[in-house]
LUMKOL-749778 format. One line per field, with one value per residue (C-alpha): residue number from 1; residue in three letters; x, y, z. Coordinates in pm, 1 decimal. Each point is the difference from the previous one (the first is absolute). Example, Ala and Ser with C-alpha at 12.3 -4.5 7.8 and 13.67 -1.06 7.14 Angstrom:
BEGIN
seq = 1/2
type = ALA/SER
xx = 1230.0/137.0
yy = -450.0/344.0
zz = 780.0/-66.0
% end
This chain:
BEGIN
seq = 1/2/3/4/5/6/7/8/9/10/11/12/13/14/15/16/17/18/19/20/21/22/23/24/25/26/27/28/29/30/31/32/33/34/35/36/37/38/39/40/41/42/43/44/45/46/47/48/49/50/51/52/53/54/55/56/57/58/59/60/61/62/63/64/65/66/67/68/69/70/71/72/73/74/75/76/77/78/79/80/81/82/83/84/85/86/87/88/89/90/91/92/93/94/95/96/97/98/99/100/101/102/103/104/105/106/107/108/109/110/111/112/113/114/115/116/117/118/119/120/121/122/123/124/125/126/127/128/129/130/131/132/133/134/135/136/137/138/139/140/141/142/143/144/145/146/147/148/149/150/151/152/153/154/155/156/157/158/159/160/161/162/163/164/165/166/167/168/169/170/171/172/173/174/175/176/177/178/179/180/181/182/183/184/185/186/187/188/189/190/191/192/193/194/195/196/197/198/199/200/201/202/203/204/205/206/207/208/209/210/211/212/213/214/215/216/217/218/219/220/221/222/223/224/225/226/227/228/229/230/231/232/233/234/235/236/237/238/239/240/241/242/243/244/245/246/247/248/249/250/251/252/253/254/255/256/257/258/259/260/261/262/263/264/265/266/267/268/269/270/271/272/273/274/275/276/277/278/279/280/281/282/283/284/285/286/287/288/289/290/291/292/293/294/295/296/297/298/299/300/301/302/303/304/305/306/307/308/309/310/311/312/313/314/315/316/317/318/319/320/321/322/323/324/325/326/327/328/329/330/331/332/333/334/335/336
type = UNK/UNK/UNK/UNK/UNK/UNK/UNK/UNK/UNK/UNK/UNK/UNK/UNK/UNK/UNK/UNK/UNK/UNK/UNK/UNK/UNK/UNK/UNK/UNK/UNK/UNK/UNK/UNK/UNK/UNK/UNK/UNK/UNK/UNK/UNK/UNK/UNK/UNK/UNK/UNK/UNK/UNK/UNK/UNK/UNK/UNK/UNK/UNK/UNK/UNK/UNK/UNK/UNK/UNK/UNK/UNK/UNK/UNK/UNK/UNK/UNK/UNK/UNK/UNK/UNK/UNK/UNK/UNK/UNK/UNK/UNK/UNK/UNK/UNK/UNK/UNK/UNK/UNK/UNK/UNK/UNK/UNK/UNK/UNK/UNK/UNK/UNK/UNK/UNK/UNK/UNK/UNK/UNK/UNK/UNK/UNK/UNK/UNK/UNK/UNK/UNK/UNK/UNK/UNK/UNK/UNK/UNK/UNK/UNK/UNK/UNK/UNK/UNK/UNK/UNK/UNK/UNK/UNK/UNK/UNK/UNK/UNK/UNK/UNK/UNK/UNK/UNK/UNK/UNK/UNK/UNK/UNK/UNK/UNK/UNK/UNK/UNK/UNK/UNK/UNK/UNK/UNK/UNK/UNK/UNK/UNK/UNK/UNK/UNK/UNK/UNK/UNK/UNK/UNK/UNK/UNK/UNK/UNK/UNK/UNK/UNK/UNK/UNK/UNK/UNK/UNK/UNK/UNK/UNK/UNK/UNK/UNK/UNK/UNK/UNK/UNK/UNK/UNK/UNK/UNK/UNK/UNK/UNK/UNK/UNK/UNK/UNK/UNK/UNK/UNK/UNK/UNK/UNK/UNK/UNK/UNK/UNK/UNK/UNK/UNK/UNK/UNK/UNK/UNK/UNK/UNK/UNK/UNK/UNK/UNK/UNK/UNK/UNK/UNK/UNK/UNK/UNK/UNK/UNK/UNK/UNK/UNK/UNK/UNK/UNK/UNK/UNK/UNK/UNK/UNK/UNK/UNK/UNK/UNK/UNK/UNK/UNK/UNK/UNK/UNK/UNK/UNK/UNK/UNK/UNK/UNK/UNK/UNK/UNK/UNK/UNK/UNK/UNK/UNK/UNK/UNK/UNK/UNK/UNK/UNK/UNK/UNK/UNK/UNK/UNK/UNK/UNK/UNK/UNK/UNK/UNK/UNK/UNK/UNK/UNK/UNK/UNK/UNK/UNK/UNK/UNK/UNK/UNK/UNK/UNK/UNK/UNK/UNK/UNK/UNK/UNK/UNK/UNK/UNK/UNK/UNK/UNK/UNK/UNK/UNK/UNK/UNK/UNK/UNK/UNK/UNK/UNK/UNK/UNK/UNK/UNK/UNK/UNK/UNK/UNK/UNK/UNK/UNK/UNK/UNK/UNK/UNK/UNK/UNK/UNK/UNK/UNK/UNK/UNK/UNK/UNK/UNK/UNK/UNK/UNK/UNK
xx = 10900.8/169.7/314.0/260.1/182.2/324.5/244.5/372.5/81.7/330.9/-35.7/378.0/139.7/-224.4/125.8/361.7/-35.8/-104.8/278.1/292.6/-171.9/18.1/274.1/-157.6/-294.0/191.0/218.8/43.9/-44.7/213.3/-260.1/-185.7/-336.2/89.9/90.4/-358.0/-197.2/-240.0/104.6/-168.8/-63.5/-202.7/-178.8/-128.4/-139.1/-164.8/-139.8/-176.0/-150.2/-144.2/-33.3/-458.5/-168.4/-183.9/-295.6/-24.2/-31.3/-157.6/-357.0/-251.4/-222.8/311.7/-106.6/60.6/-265.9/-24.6/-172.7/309.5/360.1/251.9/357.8/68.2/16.5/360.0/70.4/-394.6/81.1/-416.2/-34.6/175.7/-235.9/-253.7/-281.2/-49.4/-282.9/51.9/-121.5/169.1/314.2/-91.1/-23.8/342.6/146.0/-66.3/129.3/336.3/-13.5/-65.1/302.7/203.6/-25.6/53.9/286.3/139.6/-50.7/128.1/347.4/6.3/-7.3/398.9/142.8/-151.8/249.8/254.6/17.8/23.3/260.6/217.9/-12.4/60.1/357.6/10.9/-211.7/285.4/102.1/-181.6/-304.6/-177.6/96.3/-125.5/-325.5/-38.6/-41.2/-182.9/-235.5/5.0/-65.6/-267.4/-199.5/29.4/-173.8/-283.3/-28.6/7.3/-301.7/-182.2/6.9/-137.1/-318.1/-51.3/-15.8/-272.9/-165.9/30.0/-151.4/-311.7/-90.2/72.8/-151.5/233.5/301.1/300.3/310.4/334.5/352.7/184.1/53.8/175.0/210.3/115.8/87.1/206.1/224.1/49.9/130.3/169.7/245.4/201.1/256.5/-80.6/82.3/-226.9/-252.4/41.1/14.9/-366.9/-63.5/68.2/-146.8/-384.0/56.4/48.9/-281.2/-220.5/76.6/-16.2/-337.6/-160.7/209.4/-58.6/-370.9/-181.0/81.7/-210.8/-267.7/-309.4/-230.4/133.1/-134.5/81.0/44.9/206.3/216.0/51.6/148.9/247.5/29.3/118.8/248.9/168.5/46.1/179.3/203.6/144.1/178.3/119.8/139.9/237.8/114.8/44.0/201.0/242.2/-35.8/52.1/325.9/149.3/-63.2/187.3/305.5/241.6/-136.4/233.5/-181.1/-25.4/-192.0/-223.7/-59.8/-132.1/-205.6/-148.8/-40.8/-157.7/-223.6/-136.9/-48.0/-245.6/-149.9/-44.1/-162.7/-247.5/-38.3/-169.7/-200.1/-138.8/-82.1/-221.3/-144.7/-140.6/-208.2/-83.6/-187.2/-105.3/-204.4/-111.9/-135.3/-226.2/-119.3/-85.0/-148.6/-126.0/130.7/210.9/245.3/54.3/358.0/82.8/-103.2/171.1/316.1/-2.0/-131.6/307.8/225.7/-61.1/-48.6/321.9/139.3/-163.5/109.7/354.1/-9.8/-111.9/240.1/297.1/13.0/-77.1/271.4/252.2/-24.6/-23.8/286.6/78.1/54.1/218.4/174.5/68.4/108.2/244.1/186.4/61.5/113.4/-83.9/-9.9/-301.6/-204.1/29.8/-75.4/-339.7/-67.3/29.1/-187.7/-301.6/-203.0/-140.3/-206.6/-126.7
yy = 8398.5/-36.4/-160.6/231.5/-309.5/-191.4/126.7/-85.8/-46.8/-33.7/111.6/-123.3/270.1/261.8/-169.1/16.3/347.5/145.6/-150.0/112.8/336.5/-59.2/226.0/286.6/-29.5/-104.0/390.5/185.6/349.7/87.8/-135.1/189.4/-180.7/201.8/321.5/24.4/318.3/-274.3/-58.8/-356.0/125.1/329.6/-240.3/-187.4/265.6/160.3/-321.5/-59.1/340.0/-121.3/-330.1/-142.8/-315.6/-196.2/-3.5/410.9/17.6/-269.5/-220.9/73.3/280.2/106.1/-96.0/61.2/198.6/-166.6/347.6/156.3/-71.2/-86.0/35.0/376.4/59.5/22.4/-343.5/-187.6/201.5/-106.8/375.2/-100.0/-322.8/255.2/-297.1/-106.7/233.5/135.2/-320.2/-219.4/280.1/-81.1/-386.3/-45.1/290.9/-187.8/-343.3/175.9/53.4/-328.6/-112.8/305.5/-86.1/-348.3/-6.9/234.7/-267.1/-246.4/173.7/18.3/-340.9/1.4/273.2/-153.7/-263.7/190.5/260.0/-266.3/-156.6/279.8/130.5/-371.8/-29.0/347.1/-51.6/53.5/317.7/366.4/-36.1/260.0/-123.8/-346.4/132.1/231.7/-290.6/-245.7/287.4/16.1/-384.4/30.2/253.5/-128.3/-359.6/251.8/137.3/-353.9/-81.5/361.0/-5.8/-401.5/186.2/263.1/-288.1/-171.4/328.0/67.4/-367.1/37.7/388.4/-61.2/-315.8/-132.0/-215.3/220.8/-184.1/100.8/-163.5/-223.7/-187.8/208.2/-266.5/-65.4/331.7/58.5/-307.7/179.3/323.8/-139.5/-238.5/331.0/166.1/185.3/337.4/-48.2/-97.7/323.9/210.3/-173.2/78.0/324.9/132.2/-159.3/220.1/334.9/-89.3/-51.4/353.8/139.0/-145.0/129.5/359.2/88.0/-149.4/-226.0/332.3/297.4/-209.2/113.1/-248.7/-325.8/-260.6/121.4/-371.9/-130.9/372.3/-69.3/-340.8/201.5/236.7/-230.8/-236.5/305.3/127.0/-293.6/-57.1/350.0/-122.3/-305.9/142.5/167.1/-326.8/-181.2/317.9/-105.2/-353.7/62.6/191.0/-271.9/-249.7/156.2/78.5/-278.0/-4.0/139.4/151.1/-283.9/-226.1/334.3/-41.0/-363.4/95.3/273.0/-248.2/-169.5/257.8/2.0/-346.1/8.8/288.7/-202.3/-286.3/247.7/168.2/-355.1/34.6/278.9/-73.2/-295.8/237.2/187.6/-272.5/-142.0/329.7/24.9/-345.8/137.9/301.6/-175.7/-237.1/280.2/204.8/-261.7/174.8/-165.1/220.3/47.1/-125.9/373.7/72.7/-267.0/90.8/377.7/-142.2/-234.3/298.3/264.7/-252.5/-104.8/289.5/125.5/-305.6/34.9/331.3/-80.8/-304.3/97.4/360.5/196.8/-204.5/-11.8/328.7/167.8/294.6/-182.6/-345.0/157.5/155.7/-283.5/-208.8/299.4/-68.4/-407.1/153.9/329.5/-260.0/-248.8/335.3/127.6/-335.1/-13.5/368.3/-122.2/-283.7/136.0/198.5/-276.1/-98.1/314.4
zz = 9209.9/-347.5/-20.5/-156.5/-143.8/54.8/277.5/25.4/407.7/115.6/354.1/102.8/-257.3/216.8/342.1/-101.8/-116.7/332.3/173.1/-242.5/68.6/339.3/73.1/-154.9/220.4/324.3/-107.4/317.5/-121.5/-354.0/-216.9/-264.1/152.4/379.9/-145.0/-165.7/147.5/117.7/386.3/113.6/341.5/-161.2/-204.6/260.6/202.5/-324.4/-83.2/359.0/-31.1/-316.6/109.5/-61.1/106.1/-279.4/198.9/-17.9/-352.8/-106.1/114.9/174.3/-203.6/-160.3/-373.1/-375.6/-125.2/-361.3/-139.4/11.6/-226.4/221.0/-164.4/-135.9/-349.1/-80.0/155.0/-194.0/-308.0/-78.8/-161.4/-285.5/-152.3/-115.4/-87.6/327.5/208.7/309.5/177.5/-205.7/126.3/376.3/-21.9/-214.2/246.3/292.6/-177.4/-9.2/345.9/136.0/-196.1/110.1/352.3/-67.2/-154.6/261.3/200.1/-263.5/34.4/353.9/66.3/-171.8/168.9/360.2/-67.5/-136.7/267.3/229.9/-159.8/-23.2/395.6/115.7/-20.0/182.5/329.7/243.6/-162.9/-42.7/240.1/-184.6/-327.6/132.5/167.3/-312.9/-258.7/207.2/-37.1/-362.5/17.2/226.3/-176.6/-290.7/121.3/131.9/-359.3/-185.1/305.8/-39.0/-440.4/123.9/176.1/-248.2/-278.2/203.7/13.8/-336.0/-104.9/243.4/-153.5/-422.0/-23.0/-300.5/-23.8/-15.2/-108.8/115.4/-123.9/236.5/200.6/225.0/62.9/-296.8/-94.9/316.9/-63.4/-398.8/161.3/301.6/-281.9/-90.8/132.2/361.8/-102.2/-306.5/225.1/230.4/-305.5/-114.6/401.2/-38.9/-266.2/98.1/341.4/-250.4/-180.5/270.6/147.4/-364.9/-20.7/344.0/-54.6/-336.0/-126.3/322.3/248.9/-174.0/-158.8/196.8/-224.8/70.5/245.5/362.9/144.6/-329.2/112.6/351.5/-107.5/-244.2/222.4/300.2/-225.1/-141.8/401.3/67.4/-321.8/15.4/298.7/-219.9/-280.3/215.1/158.4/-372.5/-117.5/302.8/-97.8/-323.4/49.3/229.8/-230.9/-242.2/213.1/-105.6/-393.1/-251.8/-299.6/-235.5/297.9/44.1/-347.1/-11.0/303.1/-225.7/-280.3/252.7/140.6/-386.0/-58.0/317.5/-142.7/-362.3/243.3/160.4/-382.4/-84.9/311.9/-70.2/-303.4/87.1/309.7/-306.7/-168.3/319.6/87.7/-372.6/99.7/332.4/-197.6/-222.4/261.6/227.1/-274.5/-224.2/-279.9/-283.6/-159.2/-355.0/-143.1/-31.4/347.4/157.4/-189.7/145.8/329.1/15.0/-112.0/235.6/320.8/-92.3/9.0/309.8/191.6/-131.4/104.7/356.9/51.7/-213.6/-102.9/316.2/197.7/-269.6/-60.8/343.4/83.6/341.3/-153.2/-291.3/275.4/164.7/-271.0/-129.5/336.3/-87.3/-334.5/-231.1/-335.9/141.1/93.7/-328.8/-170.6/214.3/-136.9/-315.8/68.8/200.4/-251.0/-149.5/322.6/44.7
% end
């Protein structure tokens, strides 16, 4: 994995921030986080009825067929780098899904701990809250294991190095040095854009790989169940915050997204390098240039854009305060 540079830890700032927030999450009913449409017992029960073992979907003679793309269009945004052919199309396509899925399981292994962290003080309280986000935690540690197997897979069946940025560790103790809420808010918006993704381009796409689908397919079944839990969580969190704290949380929320911005950006020459080592092809400086330009752009897209922008995570953030979900409108077109 590639190092994406320096981090700044202060863990104790994090610590002391959960328990001054304590009281909002220990609320016995008048919070904004319990009047959410989001009920924790109806969550559970949808998310048992949903609920897969890693063992059904993946192993066995369950296996990428290498033939096909894998990501849909809208997300690989391949179409666009008009001097590659359509093999060259396939190979770079399925480059951007080995890193999609492991990132995915990059940013799961911060909101395991942060999930955690937030139910803890509150395990004598709301049973179904309780039971509802030891859930969360607990299928998110089977994601971070099943995007683990499909990497494996992915290694044995393309045959070429694939780099993805990291490590995981490191990035988690980045995010996890702001402000909770800010955290959440980061939280939140990868669950919309993991149901944006499935619904709206992964969903109707008849040509993509069907094992690569079924693993989209099964994450987004489980996260749609998670979203509604960090709306809640989101809302509690912001209880006791007056608007200028909401603010730095938001300032916050952006400065993680700058972080993951520079991510990105080295995700893109890292599959540039996996490209012509696959290939064998050496771009031209022009080529490079456009390739860097438009990856770029697709990755910000699929990180940044399609979670910033989502109605239900505007929505959201217009209840913590109508100014910081106009300032993310304004913001959000230039991920797209």
């Amino acid at each position: 994995m590639r190092n994406l540079g320096p981090v700044i830890i202060n863990s104790n700032k994090y610590k002391e921030k959960f328990k001054m927030l304590g009281a909002a999450i220990l609320n016995n009913g008048t919070s904004r986080g319990n009047q959410t449409a989001y009920g924790f017992r109806e969550t559970i029960v949808a998310a048992q009825k949903v609920n897969w073992q890693i063992e059904d979907i993946i192993g066995g003679d369950r296996r990428l067929d290498f033939s096909n793309r894998f990501l849909p269009e809208p997300l690989a945004r391949v179409e666009k780098l008009s001097f590659l052919d359509e093999d060259e199309k396939r190979v770079l396509n399925q480059i951007r899904a080995n890193a999609y899925l492991c990132i995915f399981g990059l940013v799961e292994e911060f909101i395991l701990p942060f999930v955690l962290d937030h139910v803890r003080p509150s395990l004598d309280q709301d049973d179904y809250r309780v039971r509802a986000f030891l859930q969360f935690a607990g299928e998110e540690a089977k994601h971070i294991q099943l995007f683990k197997l499909f990497s494996e897979d992915f290694r044995r069946g393309f045959g070429t190095e694939c780099e993805v940025i990291g490590p995981a560790a490191d990035v988690a103790r980045e995010v996890l040095r702001h402000d909770p809420l800010a955290v959440a808010l980061v939280i939140l918006h990868i669950e919309w854009m993991t149901q944006r993704h499935y619904i709206e381009s992964v969903r109707a796409d008849s040509g993509i790989d069907t094992q690569f689908k079924s693993l989209l397919k099964n994450h987004w079944l489980e996260e749609a169940q998670h979203a509604k839990l960090d709306t809640a969580m989101v809302l509690t969190l912001a209880e006791t915050l007056d608007k200028r704290a909401i603010e730095s949380a938001v300032d916050e929320y952006l400065e993680i997204g700058g972080f993951l911005d520079n991510g990105i950006r080295q995700q893109t020459m890292l599959d540039l390098d996996a490209f012509q080592r696959a290939t064998g092809r050496t771009l031209t400086d022009e080529e490079r240039k456009e390739f860097i330009d438009v990856q770029h752009q697709a990755n910000r897209w699929v990180y940044l854009g399609s979670g910033m922008t989502h109605p239900k995570f505007l929505d959201t953030l217009g209840q913590l305060d109508p100014a910081q979900k106009e300032r993310i409108e304004a913001v959000g077109p230039m991920f797209c």
